[in-house]
N, C-alpha and C positions, 0 to 999 in steps of 0.2 A: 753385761758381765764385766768384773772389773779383771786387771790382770790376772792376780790369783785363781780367779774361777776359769779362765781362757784356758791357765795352763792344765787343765783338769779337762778340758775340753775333746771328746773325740767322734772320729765320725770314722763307720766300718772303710778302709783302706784306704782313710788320707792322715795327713799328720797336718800340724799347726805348722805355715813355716812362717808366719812371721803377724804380727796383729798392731796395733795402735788403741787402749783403751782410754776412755776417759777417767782422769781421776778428780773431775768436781761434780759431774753429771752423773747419774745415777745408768742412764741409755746411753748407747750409741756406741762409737767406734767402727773399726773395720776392721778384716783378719783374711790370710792368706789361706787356705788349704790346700796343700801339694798331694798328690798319690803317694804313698810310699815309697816306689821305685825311684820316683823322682828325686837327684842329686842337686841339689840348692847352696844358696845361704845366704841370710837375711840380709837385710839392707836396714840402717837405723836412721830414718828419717824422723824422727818424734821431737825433734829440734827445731823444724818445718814444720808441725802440726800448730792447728789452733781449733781448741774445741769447740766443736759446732759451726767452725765458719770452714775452715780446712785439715779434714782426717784424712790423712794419707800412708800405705805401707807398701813395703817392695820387696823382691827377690831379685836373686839373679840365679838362670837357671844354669845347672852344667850340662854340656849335651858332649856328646862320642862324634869328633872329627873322621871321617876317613878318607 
């Protein structure tokens, strides 16, 4: 899937929270799927990617201290 189609992307009660596609290869990449509930935000490593040798994606999660 290239970007455009990720972001059209969905699965019953998770959301996209962050992906890495290729843009000369037709395949491949990687993608994050969080739950819903789950309070994130992305991480933009696509500056570190190299396609087909190193795809890499990240988040960082928020979690409730007590």
């Amino acid at each position: 899937m290239g970007e455009e189609e990720m972001k059209d992307f969905s699965f019953p009660g998770y959301k996209l929270a962050n992906c890495f596609c290729h843009e000369t290869y037709f395949k491949g990449g990687v993608c994050i799927l969080a739950r819903n509930y789950i309070i994130y935000q992305a991480i933009n490593l696509n500056k570190l990617c190299k396609e087909k040798v190193f795809e890499i994606s990240a988040v960082t999660i928020h979690t409730c201290s007590t």
